[in-house]
Each structure stands twice: as structure tokens, then as C-alpha cells.
PAMISE-95015 format. One record per residue (C-alpha): x, y, z. Coordinates in nm, 2 decimals, padded with zeros to 4 digits, always signed. Layout:
<recs>
<rec xx="X" yy="Y" zz="Z"/>
...
</recs>
This chain:
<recs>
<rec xx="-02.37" yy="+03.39" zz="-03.92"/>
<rec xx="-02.28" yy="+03.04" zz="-03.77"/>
<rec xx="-02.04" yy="+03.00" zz="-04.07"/>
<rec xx="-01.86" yy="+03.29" zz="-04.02"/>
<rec xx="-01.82" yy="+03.20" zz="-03.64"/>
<rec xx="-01.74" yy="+02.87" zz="-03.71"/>
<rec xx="-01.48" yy="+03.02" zz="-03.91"/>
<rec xx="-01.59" yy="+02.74" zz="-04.17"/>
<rec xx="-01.64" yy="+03.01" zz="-04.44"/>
<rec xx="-01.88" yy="+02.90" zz="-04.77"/>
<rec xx="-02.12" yy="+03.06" zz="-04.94"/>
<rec xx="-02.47" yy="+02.94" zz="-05.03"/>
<rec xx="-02.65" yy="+03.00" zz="-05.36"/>
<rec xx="-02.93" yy="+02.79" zz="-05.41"/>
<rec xx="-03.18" yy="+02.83" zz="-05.71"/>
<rec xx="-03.48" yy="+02.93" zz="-05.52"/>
<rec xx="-03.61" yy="+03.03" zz="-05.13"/>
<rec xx="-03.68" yy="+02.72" zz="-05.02"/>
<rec xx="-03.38" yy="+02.52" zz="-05.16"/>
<rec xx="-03.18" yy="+02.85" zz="-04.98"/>
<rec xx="-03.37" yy="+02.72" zz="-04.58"/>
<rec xx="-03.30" yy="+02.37" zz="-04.63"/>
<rec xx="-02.96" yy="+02.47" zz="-04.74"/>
<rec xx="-02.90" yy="+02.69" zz="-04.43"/>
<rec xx="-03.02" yy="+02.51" zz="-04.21"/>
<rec xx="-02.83" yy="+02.17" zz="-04.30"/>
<rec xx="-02.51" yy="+02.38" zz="-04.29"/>
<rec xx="-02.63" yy="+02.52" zz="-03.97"/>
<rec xx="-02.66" yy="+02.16" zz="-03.82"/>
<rec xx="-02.35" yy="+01.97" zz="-03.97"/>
<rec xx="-02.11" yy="+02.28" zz="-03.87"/>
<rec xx="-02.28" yy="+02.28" zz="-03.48"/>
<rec xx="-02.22" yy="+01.91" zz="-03.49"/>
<rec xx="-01.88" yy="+01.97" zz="-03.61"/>
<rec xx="-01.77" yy="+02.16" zz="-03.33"/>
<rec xx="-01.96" yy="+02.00" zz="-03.05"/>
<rec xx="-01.72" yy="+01.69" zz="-03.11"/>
<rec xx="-01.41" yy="+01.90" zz="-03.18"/>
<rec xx="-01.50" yy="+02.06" zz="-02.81"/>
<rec xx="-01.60" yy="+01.70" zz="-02.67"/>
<rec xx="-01.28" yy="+01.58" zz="-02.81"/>
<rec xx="-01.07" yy="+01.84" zz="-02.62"/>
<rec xx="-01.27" yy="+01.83" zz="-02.27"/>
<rec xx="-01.18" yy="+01.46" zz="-02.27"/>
<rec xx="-00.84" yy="+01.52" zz="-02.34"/>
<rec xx="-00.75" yy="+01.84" zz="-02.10"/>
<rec xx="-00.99" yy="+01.61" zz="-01.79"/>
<rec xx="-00.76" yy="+01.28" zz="-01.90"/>
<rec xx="-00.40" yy="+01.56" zz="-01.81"/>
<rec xx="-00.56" yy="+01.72" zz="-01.54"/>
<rec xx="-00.69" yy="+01.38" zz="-01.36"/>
<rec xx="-00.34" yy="+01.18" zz="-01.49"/>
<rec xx="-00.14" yy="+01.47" zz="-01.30"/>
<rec xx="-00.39" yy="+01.47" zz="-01.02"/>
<rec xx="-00.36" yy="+01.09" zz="-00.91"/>
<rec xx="+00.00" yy="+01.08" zz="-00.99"/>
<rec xx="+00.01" yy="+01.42" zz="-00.74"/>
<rec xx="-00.21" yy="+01.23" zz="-00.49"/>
<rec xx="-00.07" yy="+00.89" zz="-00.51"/>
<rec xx="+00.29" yy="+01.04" zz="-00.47"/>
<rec xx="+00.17" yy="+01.26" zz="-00.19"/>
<rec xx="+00.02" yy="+00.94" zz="-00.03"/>
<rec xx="+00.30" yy="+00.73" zz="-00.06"/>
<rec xx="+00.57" yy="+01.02" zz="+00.08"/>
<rec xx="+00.29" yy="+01.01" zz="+00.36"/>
<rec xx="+00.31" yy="+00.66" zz="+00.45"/>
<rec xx="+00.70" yy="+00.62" zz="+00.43"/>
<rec xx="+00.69" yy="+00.96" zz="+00.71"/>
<rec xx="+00.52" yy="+00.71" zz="+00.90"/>
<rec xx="+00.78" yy="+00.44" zz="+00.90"/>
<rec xx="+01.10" yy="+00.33" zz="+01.18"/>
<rec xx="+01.26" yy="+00.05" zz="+01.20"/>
<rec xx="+01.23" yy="-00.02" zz="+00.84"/>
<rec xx="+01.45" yy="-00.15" zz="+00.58"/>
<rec xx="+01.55" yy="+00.06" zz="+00.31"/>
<rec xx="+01.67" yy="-00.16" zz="-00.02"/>
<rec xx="+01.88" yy="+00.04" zz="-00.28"/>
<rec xx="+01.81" yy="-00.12" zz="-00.66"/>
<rec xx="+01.51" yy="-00.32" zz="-00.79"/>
<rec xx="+01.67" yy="-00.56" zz="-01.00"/>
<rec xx="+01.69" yy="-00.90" zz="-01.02"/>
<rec xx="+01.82" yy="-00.95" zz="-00.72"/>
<rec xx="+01.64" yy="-00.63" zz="-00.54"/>
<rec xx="+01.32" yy="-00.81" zz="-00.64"/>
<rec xx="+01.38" yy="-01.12" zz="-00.48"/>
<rec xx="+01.48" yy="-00.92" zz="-00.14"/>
<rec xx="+01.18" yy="-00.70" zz="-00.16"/>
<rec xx="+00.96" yy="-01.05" zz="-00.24"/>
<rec xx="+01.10" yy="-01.19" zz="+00.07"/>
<rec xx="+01.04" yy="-00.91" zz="+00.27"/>
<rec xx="+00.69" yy="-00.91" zz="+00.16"/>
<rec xx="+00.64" yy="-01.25" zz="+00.27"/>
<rec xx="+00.78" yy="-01.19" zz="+00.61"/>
<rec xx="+00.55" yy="-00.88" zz="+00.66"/>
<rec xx="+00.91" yy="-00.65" zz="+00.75"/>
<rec xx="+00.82" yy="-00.25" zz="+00.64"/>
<rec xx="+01.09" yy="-00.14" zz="+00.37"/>
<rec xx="+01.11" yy="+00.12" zz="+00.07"/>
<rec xx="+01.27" yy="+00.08" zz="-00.25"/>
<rec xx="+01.49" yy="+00.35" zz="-00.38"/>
<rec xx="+01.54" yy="+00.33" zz="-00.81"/>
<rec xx="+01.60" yy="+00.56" zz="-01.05"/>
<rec xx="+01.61" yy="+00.31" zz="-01.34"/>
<rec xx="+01.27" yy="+00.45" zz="-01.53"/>
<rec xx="+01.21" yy="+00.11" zz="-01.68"/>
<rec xx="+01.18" yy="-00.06" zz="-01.30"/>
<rec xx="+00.95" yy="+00.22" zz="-01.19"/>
<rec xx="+00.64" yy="+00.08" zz="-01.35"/>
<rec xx="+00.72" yy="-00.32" zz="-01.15"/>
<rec xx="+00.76" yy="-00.11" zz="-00.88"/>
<rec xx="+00.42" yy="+00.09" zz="-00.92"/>
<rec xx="+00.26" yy="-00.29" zz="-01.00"/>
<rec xx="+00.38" yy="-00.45" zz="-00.73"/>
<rec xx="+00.25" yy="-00.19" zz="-00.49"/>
<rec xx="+00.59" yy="-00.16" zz="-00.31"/>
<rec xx="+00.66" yy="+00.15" zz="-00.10"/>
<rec xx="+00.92" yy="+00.34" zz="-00.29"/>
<rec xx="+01.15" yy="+00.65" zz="-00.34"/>
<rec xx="+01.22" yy="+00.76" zz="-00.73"/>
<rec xx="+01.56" yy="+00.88" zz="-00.74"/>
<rec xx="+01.94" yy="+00.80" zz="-00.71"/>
<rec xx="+02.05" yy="+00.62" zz="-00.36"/>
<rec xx="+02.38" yy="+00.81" zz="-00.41"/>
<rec xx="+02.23" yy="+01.08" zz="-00.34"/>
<rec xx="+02.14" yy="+01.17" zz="+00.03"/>
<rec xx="+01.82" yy="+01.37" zz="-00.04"/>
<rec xx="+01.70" yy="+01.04" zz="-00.19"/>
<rec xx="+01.81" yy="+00.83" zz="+00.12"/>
<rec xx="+01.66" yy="+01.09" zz="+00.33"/>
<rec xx="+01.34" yy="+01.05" zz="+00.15"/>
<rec xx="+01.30" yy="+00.70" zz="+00.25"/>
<rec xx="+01.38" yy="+00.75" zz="+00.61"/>
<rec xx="+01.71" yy="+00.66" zz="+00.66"/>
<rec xx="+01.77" yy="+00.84" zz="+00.98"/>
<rec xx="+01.45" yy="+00.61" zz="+01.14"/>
<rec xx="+01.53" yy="+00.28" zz="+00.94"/>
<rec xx="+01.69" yy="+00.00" zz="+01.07"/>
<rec xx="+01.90" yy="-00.18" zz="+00.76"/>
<rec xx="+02.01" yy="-00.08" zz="+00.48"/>
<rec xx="+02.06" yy="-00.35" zz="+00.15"/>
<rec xx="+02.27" yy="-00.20" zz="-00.15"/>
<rec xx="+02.28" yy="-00.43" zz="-00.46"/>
<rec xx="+02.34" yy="-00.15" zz="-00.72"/>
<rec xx="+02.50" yy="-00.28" zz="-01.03"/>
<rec xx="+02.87" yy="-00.18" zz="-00.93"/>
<rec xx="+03.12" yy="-00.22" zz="-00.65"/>
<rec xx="+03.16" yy="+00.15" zz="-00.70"/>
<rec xx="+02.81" yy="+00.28" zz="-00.67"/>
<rec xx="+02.75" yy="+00.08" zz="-00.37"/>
<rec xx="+03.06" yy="+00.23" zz="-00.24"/>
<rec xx="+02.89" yy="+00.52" zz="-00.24"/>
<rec xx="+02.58" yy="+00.46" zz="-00.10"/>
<rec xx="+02.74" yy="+00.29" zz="+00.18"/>
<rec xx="+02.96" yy="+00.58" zz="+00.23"/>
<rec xx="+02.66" yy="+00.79" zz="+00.22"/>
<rec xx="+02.43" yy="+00.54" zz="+00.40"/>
<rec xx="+02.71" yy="+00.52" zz="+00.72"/>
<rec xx="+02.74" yy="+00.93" zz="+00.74"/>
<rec xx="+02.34" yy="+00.99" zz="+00.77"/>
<rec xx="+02.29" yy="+00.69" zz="+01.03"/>
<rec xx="+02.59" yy="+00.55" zz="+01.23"/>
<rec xx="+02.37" yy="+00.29" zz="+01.37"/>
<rec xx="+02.22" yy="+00.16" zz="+01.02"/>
<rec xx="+02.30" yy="-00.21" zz="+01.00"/>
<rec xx="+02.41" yy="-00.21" zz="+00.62"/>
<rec xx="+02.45" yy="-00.51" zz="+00.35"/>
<rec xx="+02.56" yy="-00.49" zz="+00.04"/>
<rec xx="+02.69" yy="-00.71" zz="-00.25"/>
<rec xx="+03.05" yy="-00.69" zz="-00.41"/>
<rec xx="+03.09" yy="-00.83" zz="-00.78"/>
<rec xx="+03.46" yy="-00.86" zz="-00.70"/>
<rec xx="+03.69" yy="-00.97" zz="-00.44"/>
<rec xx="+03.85" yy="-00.67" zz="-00.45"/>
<rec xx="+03.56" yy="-00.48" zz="-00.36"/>
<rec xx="+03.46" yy="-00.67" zz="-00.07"/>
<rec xx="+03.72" yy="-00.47" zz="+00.12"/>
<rec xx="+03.63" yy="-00.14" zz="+00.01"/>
<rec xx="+03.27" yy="-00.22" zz="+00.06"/>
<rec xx="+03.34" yy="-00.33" zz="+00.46"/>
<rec xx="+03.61" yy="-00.01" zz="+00.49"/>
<rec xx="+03.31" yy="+00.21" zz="+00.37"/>
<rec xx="+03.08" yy="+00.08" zz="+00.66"/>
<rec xx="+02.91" yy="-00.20" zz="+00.54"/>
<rec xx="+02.89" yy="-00.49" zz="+00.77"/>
<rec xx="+02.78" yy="-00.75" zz="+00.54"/>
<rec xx="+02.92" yy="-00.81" zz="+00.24"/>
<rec xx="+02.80" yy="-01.08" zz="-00.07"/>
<rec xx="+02.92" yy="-01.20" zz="-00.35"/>
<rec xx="+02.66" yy="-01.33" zz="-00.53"/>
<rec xx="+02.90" yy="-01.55" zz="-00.76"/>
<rec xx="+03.05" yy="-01.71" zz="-00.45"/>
<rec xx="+02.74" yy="-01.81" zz="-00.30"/>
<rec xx="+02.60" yy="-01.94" zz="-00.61"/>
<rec xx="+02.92" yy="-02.16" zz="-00.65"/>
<rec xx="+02.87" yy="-02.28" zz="-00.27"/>
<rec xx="+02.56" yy="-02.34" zz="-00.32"/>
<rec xx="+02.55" yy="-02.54" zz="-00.67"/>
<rec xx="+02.85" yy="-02.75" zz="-00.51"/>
<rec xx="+02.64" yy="-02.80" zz="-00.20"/>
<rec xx="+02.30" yy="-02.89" zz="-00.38"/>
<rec xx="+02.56" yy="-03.18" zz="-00.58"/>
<rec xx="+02.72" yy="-03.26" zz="-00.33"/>
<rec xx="+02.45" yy="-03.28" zz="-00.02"/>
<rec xx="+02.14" yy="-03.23" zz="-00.19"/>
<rec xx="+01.89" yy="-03.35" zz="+00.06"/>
<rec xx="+02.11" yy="-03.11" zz="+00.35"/>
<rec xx="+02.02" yy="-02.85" zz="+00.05"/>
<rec xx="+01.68" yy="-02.89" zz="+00.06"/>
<rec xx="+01.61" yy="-02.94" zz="+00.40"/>
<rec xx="+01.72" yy="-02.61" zz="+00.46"/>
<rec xx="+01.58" yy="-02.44" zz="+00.19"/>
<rec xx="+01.25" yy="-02.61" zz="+00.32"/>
<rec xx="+01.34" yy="-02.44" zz="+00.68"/>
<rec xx="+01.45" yy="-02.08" zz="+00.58"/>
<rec xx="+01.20" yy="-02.06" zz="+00.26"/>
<rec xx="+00.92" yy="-02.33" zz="+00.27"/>
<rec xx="+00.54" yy="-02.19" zz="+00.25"/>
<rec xx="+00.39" yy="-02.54" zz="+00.39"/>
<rec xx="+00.59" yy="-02.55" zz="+00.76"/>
<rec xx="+00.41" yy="-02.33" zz="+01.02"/>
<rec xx="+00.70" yy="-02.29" zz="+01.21"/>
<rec xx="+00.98" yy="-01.98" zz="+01.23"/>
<rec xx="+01.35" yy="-01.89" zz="+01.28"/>
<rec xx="+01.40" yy="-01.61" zz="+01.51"/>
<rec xx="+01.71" yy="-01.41" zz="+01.65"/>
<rec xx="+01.69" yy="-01.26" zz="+01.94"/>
<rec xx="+01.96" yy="-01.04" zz="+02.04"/>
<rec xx="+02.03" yy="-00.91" zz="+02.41"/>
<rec xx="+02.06" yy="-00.61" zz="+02.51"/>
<rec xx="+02.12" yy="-00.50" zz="+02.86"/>
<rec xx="+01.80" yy="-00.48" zz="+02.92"/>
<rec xx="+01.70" yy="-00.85" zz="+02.88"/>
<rec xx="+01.62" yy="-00.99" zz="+03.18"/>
<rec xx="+01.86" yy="-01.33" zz="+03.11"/>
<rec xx="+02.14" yy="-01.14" zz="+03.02"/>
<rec xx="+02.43" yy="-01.26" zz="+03.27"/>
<rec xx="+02.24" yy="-01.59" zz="+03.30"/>
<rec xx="+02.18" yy="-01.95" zz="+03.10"/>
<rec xx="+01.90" yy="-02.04" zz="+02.91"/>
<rec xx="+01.75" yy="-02.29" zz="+03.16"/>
<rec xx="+01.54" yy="-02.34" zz="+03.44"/>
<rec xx="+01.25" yy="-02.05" zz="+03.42"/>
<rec xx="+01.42" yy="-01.89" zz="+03.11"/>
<rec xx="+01.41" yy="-02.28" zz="+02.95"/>
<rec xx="+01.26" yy="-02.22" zz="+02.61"/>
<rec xx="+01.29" yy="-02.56" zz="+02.52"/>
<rec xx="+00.97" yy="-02.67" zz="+02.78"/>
<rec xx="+00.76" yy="-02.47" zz="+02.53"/>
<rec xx="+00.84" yy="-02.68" zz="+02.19"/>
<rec xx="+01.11" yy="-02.40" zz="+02.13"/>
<rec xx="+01.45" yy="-02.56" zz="+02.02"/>
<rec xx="+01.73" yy="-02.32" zz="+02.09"/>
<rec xx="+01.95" yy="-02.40" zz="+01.76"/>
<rec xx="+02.24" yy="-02.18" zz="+01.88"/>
<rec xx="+02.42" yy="-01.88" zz="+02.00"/>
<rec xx="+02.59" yy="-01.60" zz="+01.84"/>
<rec xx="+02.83" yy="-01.44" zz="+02.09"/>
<rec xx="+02.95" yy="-01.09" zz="+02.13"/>
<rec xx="+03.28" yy="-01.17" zz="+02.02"/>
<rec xx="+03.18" yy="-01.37" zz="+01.70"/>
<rec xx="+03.13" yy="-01.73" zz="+01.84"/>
<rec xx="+02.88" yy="-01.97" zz="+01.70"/>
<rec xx="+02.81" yy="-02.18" zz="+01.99"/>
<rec xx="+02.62" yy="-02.50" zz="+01.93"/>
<rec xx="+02.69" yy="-02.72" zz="+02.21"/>
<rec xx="+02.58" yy="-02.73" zz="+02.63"/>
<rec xx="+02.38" yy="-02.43" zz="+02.54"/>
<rec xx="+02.18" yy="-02.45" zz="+02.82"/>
<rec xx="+02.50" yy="-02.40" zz="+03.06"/>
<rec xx="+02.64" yy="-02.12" zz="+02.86"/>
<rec xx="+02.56" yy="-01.74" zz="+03.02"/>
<rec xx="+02.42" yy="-01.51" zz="+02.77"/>
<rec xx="+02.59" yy="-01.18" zz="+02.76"/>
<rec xx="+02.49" yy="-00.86" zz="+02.64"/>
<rec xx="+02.54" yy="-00.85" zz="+02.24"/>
<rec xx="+02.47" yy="-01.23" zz="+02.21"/>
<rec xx="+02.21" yy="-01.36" zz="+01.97"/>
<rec xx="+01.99" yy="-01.61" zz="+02.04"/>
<rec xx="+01.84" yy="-01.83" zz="+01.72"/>
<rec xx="+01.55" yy="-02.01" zz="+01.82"/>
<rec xx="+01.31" yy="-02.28" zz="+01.62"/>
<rec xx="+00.97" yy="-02.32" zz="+01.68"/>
<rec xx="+00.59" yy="-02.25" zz="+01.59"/>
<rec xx="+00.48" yy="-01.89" zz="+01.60"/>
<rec xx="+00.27" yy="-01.91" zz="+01.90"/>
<rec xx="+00.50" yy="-02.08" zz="+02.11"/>
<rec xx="+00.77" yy="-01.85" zz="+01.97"/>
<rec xx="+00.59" yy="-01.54" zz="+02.12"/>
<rec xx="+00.55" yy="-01.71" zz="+02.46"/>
<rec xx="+00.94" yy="-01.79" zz="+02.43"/>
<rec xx="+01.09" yy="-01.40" zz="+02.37"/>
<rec xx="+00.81" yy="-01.27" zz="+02.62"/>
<rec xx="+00.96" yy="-01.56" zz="+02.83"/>
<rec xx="+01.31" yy="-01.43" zz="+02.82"/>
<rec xx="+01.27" yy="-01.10" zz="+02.81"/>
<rec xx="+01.11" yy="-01.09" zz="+03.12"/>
<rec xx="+00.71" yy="-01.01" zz="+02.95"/>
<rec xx="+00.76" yy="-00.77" zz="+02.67"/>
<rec xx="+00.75" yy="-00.93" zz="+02.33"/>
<rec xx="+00.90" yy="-00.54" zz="+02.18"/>
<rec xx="+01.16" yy="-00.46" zz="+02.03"/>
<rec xx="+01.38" yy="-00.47" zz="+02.33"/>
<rec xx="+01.51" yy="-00.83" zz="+02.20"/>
<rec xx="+01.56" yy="-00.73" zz="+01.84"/>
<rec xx="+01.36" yy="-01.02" zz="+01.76"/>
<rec xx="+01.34" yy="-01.13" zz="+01.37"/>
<rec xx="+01.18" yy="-01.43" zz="+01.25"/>
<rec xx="+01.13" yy="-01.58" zz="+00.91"/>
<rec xx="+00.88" yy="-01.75" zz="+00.82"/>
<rec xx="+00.89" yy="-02.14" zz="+00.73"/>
</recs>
């Protein structure tokens, strides 16, 4: 009976009765034993699927969950080299941003490194969507190609106007294109390398200072920009007297005006307008005291403060 529902076949013809039990009964036991690992076997594997799809359902759920939650972020299109180094540096200065890649061989660095992230072209604008364009604040494009981040600048510009959008060109040609698309930054990483390997041969210790400034871990101090809005309460006024950030260990390193100034000099004289940018240098306490200072006790948004960390 167990042979034939086994579907192990064999038949048994011992010489007498109790050669025939022992027989049967061995038979009985190895084909049993037989089938309770064959079933044990595929339990595993069916629970392995079923929990695989299950945490890849869950985890992807989670994840769409917590980009929903997201404004104000930074969206950063490619996870290459230098994607990784911009999402590394945005992880250091605690900004929120999501990563959108379709390359299947960066999706498991991305999965590591416990980066938010959209898998999928950022040419196309369901993928841009995804990530929360239409709430972020910047956009960064390093793509491989002038002509792909072309696109997703076009793209980028069309689903938010007020997206403030960088992207790198691998030619000089491009650079043009890029900016006529809508970007309003525009890198070549083979020009700044070149500046900067003349620069660190050149001035080396100017190099490193400033690499110790913008990127050192030892320094507790940081480099904000705060830009004012209309709201600000010194806009139409100079940075002294009781808006004075300087009396709180606060060095105000220069102003970026409206029109595209850099202004380095008698900044304390100078009246800030609406669209000027503020960069400031100091410790992070005293830097909060110094934007609630000048924007009249609200340490928000308002100022479109960003620091980095030193």
C-alpha cells in the first residue's frame, strides 16, 4: 500500500513470513522517510519565495511610505561614482534626499547603504514623481551623458518650476544646453579637477585649509547661507547694531547679492536686500542664535538657511 502511494513501485518476495514483516516494514520506513524530506525540502523552499517576495513587498512599501513623507528634499539622479560621493555628503550633513537609478548593478550599494531610493529611469517623470519632485527642493543630475541629463532637466524644470537644479556637463558644449534646459548649475567635473590639481600645486596649504573648512570631521564649527526673503526682518537694513552677528562669535564671510555680486568688504554698512545671501562662519550653537537673530526669532525655513558641517 505505502509503495504504491509513494508511487515508488517494487515488489517484495522474501523466502519466508518473517523475512516478508521485516522486509515490509523497512520499506515502509525508508520510503516515509523519503518523502518527509522531499516535503521538508519544498516547505523550505516555497516559505524562503513567499517570505523573499514578502519583505521585498514590505520593505518597498515602507520606503514609498517614507519618501510620501518627505519636502524640501533633494532628489539626486545616478548613483555612481560621483552620485555616491553627493549622497555621502548629504548623509553627513543630515539633508533628506532620494536616489533615483535604474542601473541593476548599483541597486544592491544602494539597498546596503540604507539610502532612500526610487528604482527606475529619472527620464522618466513617473520616476521623478516617485521621489517627490513636486515637494523637493533640488534637484542634482550626474547621469553619464550631456544628453540624458538634458532630459531630466527638461523633465525636472516642467514638473517643478521652482526646483533649484544642478547638473554636470562632460563637455563644453553641453554646458549651454544644460543651462538652456533649466538647470541653474552646471559642472564639469574635468574643469574642476584641473582647478583644483593646479590649485593644490600651486597653493597647497590655501587647498587644505579650505578643504579642512568645507569638509573637515575634527572642526565643530559650520558654513551657513542664509538667503532673504521678504520676510526677513533685516531685509532693507545692514548687518549691525542689534542684527550684529559678529558679537555672537559669528563671522559674516560675505554676501551674495541679488544681482550676482560677491561682496566681501564694509559688510556691515551694506543693506541687505531681498534675494541676497548671507554666508556666515561660526559654531553650531552660536549659529542658531545668529539666523534666529536675523530673522527676527524663527530659526525655519524662512531664511533658507543651509549649513555644512566642518
Amino acid at each position: 500500500m505505502v509503495e504504491t502511494v509513494s508511487t515508488l513501485g517494487g515488489t517484495v518476495r522474501p523466502t519466508d513470513s518473517a523475512t516478508l514483516v521485516a522486509t515490509q516494514w523497512f520499506n515502509i520506513f525508508f520510503i516515509v522517510t523519503i518523502l518527509f524530506v522531499v516535503l521538508w525540502g519544498v516547505t523550505l523552499l516555497i516559505e524562503a519565495m513567499v517570505k523573499g517576495e514578502l519583505v521585498y513587498y514590505w520593505g518597498t512599501r515602507r520606503m514609498e511610505q517614507r519618501i510620501t513623507q518627505l519636502s524640501r528634499h533633494y532628489i539626486i539622479c545616478g548613483f555612481g561614482r560621483m552620485g555616491k560621493e553627493i549622497a555621502q555628503q548629504f548623509a553627513r550633513s543630515k539633508k533628506p534626499f532620494v536616489v533615483v537609478e535604474h542601473n541593476q548593478i548599483q541597486l544592491q550599494p544602494l539597498e546596503d547603504s540604507g539610502y532612500l531610493y526610487v528604482q527606475g529611469d529619472a527620464r522618466e517623470d513617473e520616476q521623478l514623481l516617485k521621489a517627490g519632485i513636486k515637494r523637493a527642493k533640488g534637484l542634482i543630475a550626474v547621469y553619464a551623458t550631456d544628453e540624458e541629463n538634458v532630459y531630466i532637466t527638461l523633465s525636472a524644470r516642467v514638473l517643478n518650476p521652482k526646483l533649484f537644479i544642478v547638473t554636470r556637463s562632460s563637455h563644453a558644449a553641453g554646458e549651454a544646453k544644460l543651462q538652456r534646459a533649466g538647470a541653474d548649475r552646471v559642472f564639469s567635473p574635468y574643469v574642476i579637477g584641473g582647478r583644483r590639481m593646479a590649485q593644490s600645486i600651486l597653493q597647497p596649504m590655501v587647498v587644505e585649509f579650505l578643504d579642512t573648512i568645507i569638509h573637515g570631521e575634527e572642526m565643530e564649527m559650520v558654513l551657513e547661507e542664509v538667503k532673504v526673503t521678504a520676510a526677513t526682518q533685516i531685509c532693507g537694513q545692514s548687518v549691525c547694531g542689534e542684527s550684529d552677528v559678529e558679537c555672537l562669535g559669528v563671522h559674516l564671510l560675505g554676501i551674495s547679492t541679488a544681482d550676482g555680486r560677491m561682496l566681501m568688504r564694509d559688510l556691515q554698512h551694506y543693506p541687505v536686500q531681498q534675494g541676497d545671501t548671507l554666508i556666515l562662519l561660526g559654531e553650531p550653537h552660536q549659529m542658531r542664535l545668529a539666523i534666529k537673530r536675523l530673522s527676527g526669532g524663527e530659526t525655519t525655513h524662512g531664511n533658507e538657511s543651509k549649513s555644512t558641517g566642518v
